[in-house]
C-alpha positions as CSV (number, residue, x, y, z in Angstrom):
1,X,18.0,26.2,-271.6
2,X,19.8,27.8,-268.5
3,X,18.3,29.4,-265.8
4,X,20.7,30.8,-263.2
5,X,20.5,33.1,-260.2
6,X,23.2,35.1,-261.8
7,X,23.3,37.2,-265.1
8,X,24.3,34.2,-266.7
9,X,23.9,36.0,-270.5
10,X,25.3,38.9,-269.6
11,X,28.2,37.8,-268.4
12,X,28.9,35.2,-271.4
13,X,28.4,38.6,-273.7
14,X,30.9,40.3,-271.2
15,X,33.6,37.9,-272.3
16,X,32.8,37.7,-275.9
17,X,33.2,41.2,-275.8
18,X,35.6,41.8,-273.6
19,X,35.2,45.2,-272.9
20,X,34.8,47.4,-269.5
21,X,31.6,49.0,-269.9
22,X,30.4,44.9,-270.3
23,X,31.7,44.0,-267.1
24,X,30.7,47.6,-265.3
25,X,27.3,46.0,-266.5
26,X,27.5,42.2,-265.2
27,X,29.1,43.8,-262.0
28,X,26.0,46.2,-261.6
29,X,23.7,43.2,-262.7
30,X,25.4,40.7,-259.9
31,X,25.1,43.4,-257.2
32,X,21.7,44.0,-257.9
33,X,21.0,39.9,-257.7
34,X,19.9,39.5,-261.3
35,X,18.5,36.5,-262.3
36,X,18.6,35.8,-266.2
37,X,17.7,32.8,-268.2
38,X,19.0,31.9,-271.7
39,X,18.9,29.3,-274.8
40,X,22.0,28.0,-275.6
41,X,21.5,26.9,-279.4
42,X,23.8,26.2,-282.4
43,X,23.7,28.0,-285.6
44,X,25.5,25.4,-287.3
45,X,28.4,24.5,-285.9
46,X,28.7,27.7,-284.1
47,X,26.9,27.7,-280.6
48,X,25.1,30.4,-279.6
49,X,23.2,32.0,-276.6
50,X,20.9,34.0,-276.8
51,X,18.7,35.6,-273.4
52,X,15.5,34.8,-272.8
53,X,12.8,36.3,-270.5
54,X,11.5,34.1,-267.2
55,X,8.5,33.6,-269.5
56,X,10.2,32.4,-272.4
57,X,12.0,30.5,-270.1
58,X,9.2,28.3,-268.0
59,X,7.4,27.6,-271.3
60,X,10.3,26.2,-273.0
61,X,11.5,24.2,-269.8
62,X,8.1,22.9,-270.2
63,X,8.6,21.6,-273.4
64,X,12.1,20.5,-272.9
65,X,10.4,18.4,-269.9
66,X,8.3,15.8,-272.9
67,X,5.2,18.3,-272.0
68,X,2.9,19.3,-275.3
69,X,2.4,22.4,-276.7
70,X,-1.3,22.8,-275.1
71,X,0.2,21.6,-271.6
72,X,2.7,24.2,-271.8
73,X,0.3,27.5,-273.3
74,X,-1.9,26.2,-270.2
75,X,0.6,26.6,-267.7
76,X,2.3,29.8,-269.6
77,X,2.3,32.9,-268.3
78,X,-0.7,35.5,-269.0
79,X,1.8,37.7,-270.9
80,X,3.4,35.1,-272.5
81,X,3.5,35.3,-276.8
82,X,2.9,32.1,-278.4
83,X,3.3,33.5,-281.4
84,X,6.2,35.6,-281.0
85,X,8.2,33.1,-279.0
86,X,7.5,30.9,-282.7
87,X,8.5,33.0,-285.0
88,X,11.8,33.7,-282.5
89,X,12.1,29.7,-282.1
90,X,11.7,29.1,-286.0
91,X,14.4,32.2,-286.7
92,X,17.0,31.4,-283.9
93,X,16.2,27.4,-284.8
94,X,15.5,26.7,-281.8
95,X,13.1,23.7,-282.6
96,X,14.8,20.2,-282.8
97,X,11.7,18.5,-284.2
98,X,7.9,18.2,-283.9
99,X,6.2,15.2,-282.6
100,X,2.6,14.2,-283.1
101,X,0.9,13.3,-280.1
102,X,-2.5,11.0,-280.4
103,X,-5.8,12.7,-279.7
């Protein structure tokens, strides 16, 4: 997980690109002072990043941090989507394992 004050996705795109309309975009996203958050993952071997909303982001930084799944749904967001953020996680394999706490 990154979070950045800068357009940290969209300018990693911009250079896999490497086209001008992609940096007319980071250059509009800097001046504006967008903030972006993303996963950096592997698919494979192949590393991959994909951008994630400030949501998506807290909950995950949350569970990155040793905190539980019920810890982190408490302290998510009121728009937050468990369920799609699981079905993204279980797609983009995301999740490096799954630990059983005691009750």
């Amino acid at each position: 997980m990154v979070q950045s004050t800068w357009p940290i996705a969209a300018i990693h795109e911009a250079h896999r690109q490497g086209d001008e309309a992609a940096f007319e975009a980071v250059r509009e996203a800097v001046a504006q002072q967008r903030a972006e958050s993303a996963v950096v993952a592997r698919d494979r071997w192949k590393g991959v990043v994909q951008r994630v909303d400030s949501d998506t982001a807290a909950f995950m930084c949350e569970l990155l941090a040793g905190g539980s799944i019920g810890i982190a749904l408490e302290h998510a967001a009121e728009g937050f989507g468990f369920a799609v953020w699981l079905a993204a996680a279980l797609q983009r394999r995301w999740l490096k394992g799954i630990r059983l706490l005691p009750d």
